[in-house]
Each structure stands twice: as C-alpha cells, then as structure tokens.
C-alpha positions in Angstrom: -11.4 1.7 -1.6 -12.1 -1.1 0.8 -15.8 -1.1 -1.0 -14.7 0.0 -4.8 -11.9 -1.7 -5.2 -10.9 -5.8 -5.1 -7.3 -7.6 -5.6 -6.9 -9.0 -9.1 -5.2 -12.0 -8.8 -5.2 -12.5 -12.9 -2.7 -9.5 -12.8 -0.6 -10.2 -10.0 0.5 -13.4 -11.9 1.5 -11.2 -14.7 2.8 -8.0 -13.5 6.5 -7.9 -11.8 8.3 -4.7 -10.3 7.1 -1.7 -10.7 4.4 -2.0 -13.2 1.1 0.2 -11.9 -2.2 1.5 -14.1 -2.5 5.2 -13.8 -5.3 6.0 -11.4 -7.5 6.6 -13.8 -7.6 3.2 -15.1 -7.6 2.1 -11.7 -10.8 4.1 -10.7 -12.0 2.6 -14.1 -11.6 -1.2 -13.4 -11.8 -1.1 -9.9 -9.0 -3.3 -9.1 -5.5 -4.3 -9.5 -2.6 -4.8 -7.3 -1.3 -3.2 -4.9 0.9 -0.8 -6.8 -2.7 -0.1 -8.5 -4.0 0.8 -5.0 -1.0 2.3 -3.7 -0.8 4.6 -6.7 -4.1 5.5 -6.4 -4.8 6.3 -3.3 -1.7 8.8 -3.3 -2.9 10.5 -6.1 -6.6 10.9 -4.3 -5.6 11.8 -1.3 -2.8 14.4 -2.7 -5.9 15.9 -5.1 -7.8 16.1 -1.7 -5.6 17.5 0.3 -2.0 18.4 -0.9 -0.9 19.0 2.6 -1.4 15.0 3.3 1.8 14.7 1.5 1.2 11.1 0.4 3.8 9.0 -1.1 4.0 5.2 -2.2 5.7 3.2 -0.1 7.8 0.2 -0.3 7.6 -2.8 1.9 10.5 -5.4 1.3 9.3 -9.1 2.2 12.6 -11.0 3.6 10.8 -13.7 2.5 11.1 -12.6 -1.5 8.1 -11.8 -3.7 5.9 -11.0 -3.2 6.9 -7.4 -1.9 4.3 -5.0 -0.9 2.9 -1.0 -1.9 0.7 1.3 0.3 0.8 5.0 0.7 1.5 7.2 3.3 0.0 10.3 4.4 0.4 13.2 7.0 -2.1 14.3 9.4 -1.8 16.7 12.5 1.9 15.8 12.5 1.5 12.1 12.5 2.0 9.2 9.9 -1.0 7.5 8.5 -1.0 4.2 6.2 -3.6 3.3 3.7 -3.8 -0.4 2.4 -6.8 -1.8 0.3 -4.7 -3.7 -2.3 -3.3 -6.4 -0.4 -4.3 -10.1 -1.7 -6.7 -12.3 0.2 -3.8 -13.9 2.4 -2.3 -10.6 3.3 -5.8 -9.5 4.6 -4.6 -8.3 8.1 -2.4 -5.9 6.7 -5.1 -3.9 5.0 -6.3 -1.0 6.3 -6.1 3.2 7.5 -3.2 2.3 9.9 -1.6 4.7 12.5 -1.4 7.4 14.1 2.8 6.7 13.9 5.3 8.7 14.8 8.0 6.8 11.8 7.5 4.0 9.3 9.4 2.5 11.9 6.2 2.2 13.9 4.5 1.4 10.9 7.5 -1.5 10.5 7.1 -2.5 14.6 2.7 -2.9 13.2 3.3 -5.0 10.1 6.1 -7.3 12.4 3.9 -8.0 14.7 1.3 -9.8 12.3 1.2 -13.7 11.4 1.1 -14.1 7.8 2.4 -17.1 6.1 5.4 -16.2 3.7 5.6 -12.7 5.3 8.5 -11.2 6.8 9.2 -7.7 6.9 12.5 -6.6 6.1 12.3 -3.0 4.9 9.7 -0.2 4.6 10.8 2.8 2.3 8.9 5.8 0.9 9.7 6.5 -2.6 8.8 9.2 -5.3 7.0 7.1 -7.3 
C-alpha cells in the first residue's frame, strides 16, 4: 500500500462517518481515505491469512474530526498496526506498527507523536 495507494484529499472533503469503497474499488482507484485503506487492508490481509485476524480500528481525535481508521492484525501472539491512509499532515502515524502487547500500547505509540490538531482520545476495534 505505501507504493499503490495515495490519500485523496478530494474525498476526504466529502465523505463523513463511516462511508468506505469496497476493496475492490479501492484496489481499483488506488486511493481514498483512510476508511478506504483501513478496509482494505483487513480484507487482504484476512484473504492472506485468516489467522491474522484483522479488524478496522477506530481512533477517536479529542481534538474532533478528523478521527482516524487503520487495521489491526495478529502475529505470533502480538498486535500489529497497518496505516497507509493517513493524510499528508498525519504522515508520522503511517506505517506497520508494533509488535504490542494491547491497543493500549498502540494508544501509548500514537500519544507520543506531535501532530498538529491530533490528540488521541480513544482506540477501538470494531466489526466493521
């Protein structure tokens, strides 16, 4: 993803909650927003292996929108992030994150970086 796939900034102006292409339109325009990427990459990585166990997760700015997507996944008993979807100013964020033990970690990780506007309040897996 970090070569195949860009932010669209067109669509984040227009798209609000919980609003994501399938993957396959994803994999077909090769880039949206993060619940585009976040979406995605769980259903790759669950077609690759189903014992990754990925889910979307849900990353509450205290700040307001915007809020955040990424996906989880499981590996050797550890937690793993994957992040390619965030915009230009949330750069740092983007990534394969972990090992972690929690999304708490994960939480501790994403606290721990400087970006304007951003404040974590919340990180939640959901069935998405």
């Amino acid at each position: 993803m970090h070569k195949e796939f860009s932010y669209d900034m067109d669509r984040s102006r227009t798209v609000h909650g919980w609003q994501p292409r399938t993957p396959e339109q994803s994999f077909k325009y090769k880039s949206g927003v993060c619940e585009d990427g976040a979406l995605f990459a769980k259903d790759a990585l669950n077609r690759v292996n189903p014992n990754y166990r990925a889910k979307t997760v849900f990353i509450k700015n205290r700040q307001g929108p915007p809020h955040h997507w990424v996906t989880s996944f499981r590996l050797d008993g550890k937690l793993y992030i994957i992040d390619y979807a965030a915009g230009r100013h949330w750069s740092s964020m983007m990534g394969v994150h972990g090992p972690y033990d929690s999304l708490n970690d994960y939480k501790s990780f994403l606290s721990s970086l400087t970006i304007p506007k951003f404040d974590c309040e919340l990180v939640k897996e959901w069935d998405k």
